[in-house]
C-alpha positions as CSV (number, residue, x, y, z in Angstrom):
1,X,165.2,103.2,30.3
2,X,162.0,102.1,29.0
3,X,161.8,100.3,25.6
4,X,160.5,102.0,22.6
5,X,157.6,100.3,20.8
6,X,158.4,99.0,17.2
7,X,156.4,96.8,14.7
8,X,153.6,95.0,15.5
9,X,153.2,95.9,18.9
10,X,153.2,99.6,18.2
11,X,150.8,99.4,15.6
12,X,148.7,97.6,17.8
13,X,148.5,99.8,20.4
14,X,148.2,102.4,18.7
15,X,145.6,100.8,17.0
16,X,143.9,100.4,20.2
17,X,143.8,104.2,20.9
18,X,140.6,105.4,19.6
19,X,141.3,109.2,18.4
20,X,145.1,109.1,18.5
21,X,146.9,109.9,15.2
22,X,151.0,108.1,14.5
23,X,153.1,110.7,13.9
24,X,155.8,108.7,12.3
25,X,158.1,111.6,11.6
26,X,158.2,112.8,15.4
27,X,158.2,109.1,16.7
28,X,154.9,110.2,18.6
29,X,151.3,109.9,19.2
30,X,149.1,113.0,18.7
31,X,145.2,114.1,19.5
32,X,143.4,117.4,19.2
33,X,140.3,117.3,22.1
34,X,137.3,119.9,21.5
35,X,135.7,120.4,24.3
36,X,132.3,122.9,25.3
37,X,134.6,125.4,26.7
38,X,137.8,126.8,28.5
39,X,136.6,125.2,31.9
40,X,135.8,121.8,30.8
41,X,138.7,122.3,28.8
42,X,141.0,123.4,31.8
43,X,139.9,121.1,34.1
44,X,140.7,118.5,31.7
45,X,144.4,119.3,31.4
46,X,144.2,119.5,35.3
47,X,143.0,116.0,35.8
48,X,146.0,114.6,33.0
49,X,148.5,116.8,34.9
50,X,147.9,115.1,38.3
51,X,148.0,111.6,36.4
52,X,151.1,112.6,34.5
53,X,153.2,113.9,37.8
54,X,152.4,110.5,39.4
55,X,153.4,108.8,36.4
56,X,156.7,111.4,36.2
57,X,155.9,111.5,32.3
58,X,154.5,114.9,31.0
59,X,152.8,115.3,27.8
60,X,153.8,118.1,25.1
61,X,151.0,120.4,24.6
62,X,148.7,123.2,24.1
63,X,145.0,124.8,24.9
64,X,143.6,127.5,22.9
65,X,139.7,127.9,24.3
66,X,138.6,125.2,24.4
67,X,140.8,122.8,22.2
68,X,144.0,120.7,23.4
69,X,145.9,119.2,21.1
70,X,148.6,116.9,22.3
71,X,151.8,114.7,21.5
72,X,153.2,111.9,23.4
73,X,156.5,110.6,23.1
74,X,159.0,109.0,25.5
75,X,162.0,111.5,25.1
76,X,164.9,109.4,26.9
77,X,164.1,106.4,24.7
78,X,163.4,108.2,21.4
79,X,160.2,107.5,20.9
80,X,156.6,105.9,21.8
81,X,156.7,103.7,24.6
82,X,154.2,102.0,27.2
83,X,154.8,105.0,29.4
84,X,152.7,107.2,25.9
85,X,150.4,104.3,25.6
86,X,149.2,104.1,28.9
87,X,148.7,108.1,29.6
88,X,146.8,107.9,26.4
89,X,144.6,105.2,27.7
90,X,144.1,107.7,30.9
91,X,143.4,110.5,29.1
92,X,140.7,109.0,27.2
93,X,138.9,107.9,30.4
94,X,138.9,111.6,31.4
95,X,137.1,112.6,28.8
96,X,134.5,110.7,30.0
């Protein structure tokens, strides 16, 4: 099981996450994306799905038009873990 991320280390990496909000009552990591519209929006949440079934971790989330908000959050180990960190990191670079 992977290790959840406590203290220092998750403030820090969370820290490094530009746009991602701590949701300390959920143990979690959340951002809300606006993009132009449904298509860049959709193809988005295409690209993150591929990366997330190679990684085998799946984010929680939604799309209404063009907006996707979504939480991270490693369920087995309770909480935020390098697994959330680094599909955050991805998902950042495909906004790009």
């Amino acid at each position: 099981m992977t290790e959840l991320l406590t203290g220092e280390a998750r403030t820090r990496a969370i820290a490094s996450l530009k746009g991602w909000e701590n949701l300390e009552e959920r143990n979690a990591i959340y951002r809300s994306i606006t993009f132009k519209d449904f298509n860049a929006a959709f193809s988005f949440m295409t690209r993150v799905a591929l990366e997330a079934e190679r990684c085998d971790h799946h984010p929680e989330w939604s799309n209404v038009y063009n907006r996707v908000e979504i939480t991270l959050s490693t369920h087995d180990a309770g909480g935020v873990t390098e697994k959330d960190i680094a599909l955050a990191v991805f998902i950042n670079r495909a906004m790009d």
